[in-house]
C-alpha positions as CSV (number, residue, x, y, z in Angstrom):
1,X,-39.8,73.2,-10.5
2,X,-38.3,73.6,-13.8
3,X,-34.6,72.9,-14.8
4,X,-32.7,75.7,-16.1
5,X,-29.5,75.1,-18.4
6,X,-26.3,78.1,-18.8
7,X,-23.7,77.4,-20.1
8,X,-20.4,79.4,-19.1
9,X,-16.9,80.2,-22.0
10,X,-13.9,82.3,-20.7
11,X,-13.7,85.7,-22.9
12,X,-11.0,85.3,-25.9
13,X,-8.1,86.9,-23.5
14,X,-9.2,84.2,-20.9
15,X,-9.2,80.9,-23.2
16,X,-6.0,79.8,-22.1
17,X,-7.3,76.2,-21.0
18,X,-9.0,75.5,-24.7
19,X,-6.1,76.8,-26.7
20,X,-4.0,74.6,-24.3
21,X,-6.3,71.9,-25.3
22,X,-6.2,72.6,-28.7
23,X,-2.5,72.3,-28.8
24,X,-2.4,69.1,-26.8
25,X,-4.7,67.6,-29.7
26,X,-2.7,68.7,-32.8
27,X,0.6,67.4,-31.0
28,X,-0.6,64.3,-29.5
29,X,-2.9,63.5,-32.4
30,X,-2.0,65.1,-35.2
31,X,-5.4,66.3,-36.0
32,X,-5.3,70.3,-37.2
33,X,-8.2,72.2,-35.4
34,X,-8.5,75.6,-36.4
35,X,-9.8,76.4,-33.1
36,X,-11.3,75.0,-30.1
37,X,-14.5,76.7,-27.7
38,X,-14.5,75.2,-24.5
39,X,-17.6,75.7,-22.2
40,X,-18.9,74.4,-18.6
41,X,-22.7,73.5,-19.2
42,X,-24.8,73.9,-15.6
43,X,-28.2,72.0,-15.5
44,X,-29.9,73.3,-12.1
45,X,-33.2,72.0,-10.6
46,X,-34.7,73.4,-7.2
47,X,-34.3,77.0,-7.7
48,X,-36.7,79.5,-9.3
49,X,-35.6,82.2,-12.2
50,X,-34.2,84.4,-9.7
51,X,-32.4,82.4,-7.9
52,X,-30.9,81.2,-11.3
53,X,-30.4,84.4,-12.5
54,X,-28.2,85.5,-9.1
55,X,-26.4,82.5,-9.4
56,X,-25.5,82.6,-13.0
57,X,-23.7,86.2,-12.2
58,X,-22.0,84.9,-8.9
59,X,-21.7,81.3,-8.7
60,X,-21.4,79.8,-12.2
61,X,-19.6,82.3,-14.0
62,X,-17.2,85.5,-13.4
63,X,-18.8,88.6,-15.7
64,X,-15.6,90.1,-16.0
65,X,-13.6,86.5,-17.5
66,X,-16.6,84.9,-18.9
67,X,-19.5,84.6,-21.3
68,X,-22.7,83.3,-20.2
69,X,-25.3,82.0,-23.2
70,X,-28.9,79.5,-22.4
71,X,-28.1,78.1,-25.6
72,X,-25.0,76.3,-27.6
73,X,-24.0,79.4,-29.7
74,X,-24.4,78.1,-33.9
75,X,-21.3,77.3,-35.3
76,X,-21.6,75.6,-38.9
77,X,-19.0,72.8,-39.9
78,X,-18.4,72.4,-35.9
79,X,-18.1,69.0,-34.0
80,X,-19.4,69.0,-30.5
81,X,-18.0,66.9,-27.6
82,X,-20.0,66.9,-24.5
83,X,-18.1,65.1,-21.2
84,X,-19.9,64.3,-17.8
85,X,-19.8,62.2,-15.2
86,X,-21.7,59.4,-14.7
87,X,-24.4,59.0,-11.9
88,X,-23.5,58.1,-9.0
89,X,-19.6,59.3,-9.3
90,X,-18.6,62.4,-7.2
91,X,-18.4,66.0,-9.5
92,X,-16.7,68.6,-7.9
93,X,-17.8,71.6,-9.8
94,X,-21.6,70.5,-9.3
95,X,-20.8,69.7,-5.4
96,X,-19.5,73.7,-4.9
97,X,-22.3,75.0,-6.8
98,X,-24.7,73.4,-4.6
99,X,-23.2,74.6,-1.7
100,X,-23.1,77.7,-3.0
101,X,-26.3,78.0,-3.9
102,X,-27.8,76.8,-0.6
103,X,-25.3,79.2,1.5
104,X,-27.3,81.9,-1.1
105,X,-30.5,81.0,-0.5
106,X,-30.3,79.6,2.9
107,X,-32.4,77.2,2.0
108,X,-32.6,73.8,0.5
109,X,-30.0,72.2,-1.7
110,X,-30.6,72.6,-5.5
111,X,-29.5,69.1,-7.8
112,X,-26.9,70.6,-10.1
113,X,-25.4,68.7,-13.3
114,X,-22.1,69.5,-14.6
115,X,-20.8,68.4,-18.2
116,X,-17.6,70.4,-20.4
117,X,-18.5,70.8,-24.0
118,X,-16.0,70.4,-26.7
119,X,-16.6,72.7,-29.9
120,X,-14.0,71.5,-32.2
């Protein structure tokens, strides 16, 4: 099976945890942002393009709060920042979206990676 990749930003109205962010960095650091994107990138393997495609409406993101893109929308003059947890330490997010996905499918659990992406 192949591994599919979404990855999930709250709407404008919604962004209230990377304009948070964005405020912690020019007060803490100093450094002036002119904005910040945040976004929760899902790497799945074990499901089929259905499956994925249920989940990506239900599990990983919330249509009405958030925007859902396969790729890294282009942004020229941007920095990227990409977080994860390393293997072997426990991710939350990933652990619920397995369990998720095999209450959904009633089937076998799916290996799902987790990372947040900074677009600074």
């Amino acid at each position: 099976m192949s591994v599919f990749r979404i990855f999930v930003e709250k709407k404008r109205a919604f962004a209230v945890e990377a304009d948070s962010t964005r405020n912690d960095i020019r007060a803490s650091l100093g450094i002036k942002l002119a904005g910040l994107r945040l976004f929760n990138r899902y790497d799945v393997e074990g499901i089929d393009q259905e499956t994925f495609e249920m989940a990506s409406r239900t599990i990983f993101s919330e249509p009405p709060v958030d925007v859902t893109y396969l790729e890294l929308p282009a942004c020229d003059g941007c920095r990227i920042l990409a977080v994860e947890y390393l293997p072997g330490q426990f991710d939350q997010r990933a652990d619920s979206c397995e369990q998720c996905i095999q209450i959904m499918t009633q089937g076998d659990r799916p290996a799902v990676r987790n990372a947040r992406i900074y677009l600074l």
